[in-house]
N, C-alpha and C positions, 0 to 999 in steps of 0.2 A: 957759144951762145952768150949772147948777154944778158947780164942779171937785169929785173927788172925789179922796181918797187913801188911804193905807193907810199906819198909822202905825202904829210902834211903842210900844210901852206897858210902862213900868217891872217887872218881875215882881219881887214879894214878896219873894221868892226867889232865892238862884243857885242852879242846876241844877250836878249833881258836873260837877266839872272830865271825867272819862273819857264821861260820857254822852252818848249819841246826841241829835246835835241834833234839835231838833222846834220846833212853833211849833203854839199854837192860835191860830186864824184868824177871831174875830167880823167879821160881815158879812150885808148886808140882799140881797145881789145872790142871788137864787132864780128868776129866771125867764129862757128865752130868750135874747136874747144877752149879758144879765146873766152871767148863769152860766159860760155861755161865754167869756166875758173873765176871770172870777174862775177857771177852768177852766186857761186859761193862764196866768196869773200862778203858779197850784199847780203846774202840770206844770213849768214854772222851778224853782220850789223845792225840789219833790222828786228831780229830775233832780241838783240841786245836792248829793244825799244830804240834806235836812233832810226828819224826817217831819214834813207838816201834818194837824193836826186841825182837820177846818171847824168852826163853830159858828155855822149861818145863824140868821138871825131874819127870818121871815118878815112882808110888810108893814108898812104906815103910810111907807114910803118915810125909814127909819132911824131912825122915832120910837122903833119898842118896841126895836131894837135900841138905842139910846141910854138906856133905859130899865134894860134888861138891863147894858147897861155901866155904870152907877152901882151896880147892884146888887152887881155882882162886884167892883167896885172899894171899894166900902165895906167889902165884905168880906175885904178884903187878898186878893185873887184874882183878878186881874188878866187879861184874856187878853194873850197875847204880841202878837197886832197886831189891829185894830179896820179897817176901810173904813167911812169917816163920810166927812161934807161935811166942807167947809173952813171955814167959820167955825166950826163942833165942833170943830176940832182947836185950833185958838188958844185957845176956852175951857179945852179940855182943857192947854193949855200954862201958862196962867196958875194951873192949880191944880197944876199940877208933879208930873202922875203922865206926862210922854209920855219917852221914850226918845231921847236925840239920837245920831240916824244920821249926823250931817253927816261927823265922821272917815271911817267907814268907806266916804261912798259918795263923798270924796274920792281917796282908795287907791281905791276902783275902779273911778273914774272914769264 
């Protein structure tokens, strides 16, 4: 089985320093207890006060959603965190669009 994760991903942009945190959430998990695990990962989040916007891709088991993330990425619009395999994220690291969390998930342990 492959590990999967949820990474974060560089935004274009900073968002105003007073604004409501939020995150859009690319991800291929749409069925059964997919969903449900992605279901509680969200309810973490927004319990944390950040709003999430999902943004599923449905089948190909994260082909078309990898697809889609090239697309938004090209286009400097980036989602906030992506759920890919683990060897996609290494490629994604070598093209130096992914977000390093190490700090912060140091602090919180």
């Amino acid at each position: 089985m492959k590990m999967l994760s949820i990474t974060a991903l560089m935004l274009a942009s900073a968002s105003p320093a007073l604004a409501e945190p939020s995150v859009e959430v690319m991800h291929f998990w749409t069925s059964g207890g997919e969903a449900a695990a992605l279901g509680a990962v969200r309810d973490k989040v927004v319990a944390e006060g950040v709003t999430w916007t999902d943004a599923p891709v449905a089948g190909g088991g994260g082909d078309q959603a990898k697809t889609a993330l090239q697309a938004r990425i090209a286009s400097g619009n980036p989602h906030a965190a992506m759920l890919m395999l683990g060897q996609t994220i290494t490629d994604w690291a070598a093209e130096g669009v992914l977000g390093n969390v190490d700090a912060l998930a140091s602090a919180q342990g």
